[in-house]
N, C-alpha and C positions, 0 to 999 in steps of 0.2 A: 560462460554463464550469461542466460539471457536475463534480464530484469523489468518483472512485469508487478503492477499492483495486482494481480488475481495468483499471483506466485505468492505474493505478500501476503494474503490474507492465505492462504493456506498454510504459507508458516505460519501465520500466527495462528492460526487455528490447531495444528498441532501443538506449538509453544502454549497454547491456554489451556488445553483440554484438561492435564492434571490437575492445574491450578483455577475452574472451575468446574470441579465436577458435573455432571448432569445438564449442562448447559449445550447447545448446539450450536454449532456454527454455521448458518447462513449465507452462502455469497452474496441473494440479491435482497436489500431491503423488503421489497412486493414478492418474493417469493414464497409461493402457495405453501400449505402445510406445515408449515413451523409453527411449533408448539413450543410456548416459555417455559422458562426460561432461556432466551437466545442470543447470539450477538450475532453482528453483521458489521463488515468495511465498509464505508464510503470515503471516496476520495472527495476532498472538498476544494485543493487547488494544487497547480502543479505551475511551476517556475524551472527552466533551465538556465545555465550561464556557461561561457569556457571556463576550461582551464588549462592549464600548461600540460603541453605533450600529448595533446589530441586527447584530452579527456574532457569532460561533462559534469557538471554538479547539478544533480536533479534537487530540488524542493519540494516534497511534495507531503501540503498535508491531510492527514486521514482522521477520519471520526471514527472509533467505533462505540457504536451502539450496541447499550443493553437492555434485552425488554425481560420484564418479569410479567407475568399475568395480572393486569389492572386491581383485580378486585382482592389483593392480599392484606389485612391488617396490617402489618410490617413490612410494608411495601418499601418505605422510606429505608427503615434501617437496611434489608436486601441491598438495595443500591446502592449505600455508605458500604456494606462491607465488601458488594464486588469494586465498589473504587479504589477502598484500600487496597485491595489483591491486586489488582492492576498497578494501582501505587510502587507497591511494591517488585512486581513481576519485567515491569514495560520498561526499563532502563535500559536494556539490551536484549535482544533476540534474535535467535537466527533465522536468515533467506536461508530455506534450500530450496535447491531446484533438481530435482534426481540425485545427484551422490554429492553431489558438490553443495558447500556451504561458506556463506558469511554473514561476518554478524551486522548486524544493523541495529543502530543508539534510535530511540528516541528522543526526540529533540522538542522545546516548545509547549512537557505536558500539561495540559489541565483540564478539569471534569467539571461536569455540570447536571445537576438532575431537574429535568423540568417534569409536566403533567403525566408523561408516561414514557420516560426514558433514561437511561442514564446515559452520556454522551463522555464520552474519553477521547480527546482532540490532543495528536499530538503530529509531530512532523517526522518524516526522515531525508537523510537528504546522501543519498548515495552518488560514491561516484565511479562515474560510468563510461564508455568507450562506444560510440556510435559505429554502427555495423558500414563496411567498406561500401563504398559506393558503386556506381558504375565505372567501367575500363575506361580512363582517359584516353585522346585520343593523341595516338602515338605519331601515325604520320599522318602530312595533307598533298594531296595530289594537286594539284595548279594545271589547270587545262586552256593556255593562251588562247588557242582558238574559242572555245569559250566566254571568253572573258571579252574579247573582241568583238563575238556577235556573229561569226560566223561560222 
């Protein structure tokens, strides 16, 4: 299994859909045509480090944003109650990537609503197996004339 943030938000985009009806999911913030209610990923930073036995702990944490249509009377309460959905939904979900799945915790959650958004900032931090390198080189040939200059 490959492990990409635009796999992520597609999971989650499947993982939210029941649990906000009517709402669309976005890949790119500036993307044309979206109509609110919607949410969108943003990665907002990524960290690696080792670990034992050729593995990798990624860090990486993501925003997502909710926009509801600006000019709603209950704009506020909207965004209180997709928080608690979130609240409650984002503790675990699954990556899939075609047939295959794991699950992945959120780590780090907490929300914030400013002038026209609700922001759900949370981390995950999977851990991962860096794809094989190039073929080390196996033998070396030594050419003394060479190496003498003539």
């Amino acid at each position: 299994m490959t492990f990409s943030v635009s796999t992520v938000a597609r999971s989650l985009a499947d993982y939210l859909a029941p649990i906000l009806p009517g709402v669309e999911f976005v890949e790119d913030p500036a993307q044309q045509g979206a109509n609110p209610p919607c949410l969108f990923l943003q990665q907002r930073y990524s960290r690696i480090r080792p670990e034992t036995g050729g593995f990798w702990r990624r860090e990486i944490g993501l925003d997502l944003t909710y926009l509801e249509d600006y000019n709603q009377p209950d704009l506020q309460q909207r965004y209180l109650r997709a928080a608690e959905a979130l609240d409650q939904a984002l503790e675990t979900f699954l990556y899939q990537e075609g047939w295959e799945t794991a699950p992945l915790r959120a780590y780090e959650r907490q929300w914030n609503i400013d002038q026209d958004a609700l922001h759900y900032k949370f981390e995950i931090r999977p851990r991962v197996s860096m794809p094989a390198g190039d073929t080390k080189m196996e033998t070396m040939e030594y050419n003394q004339e060479a190496a003498n200059g003539e």
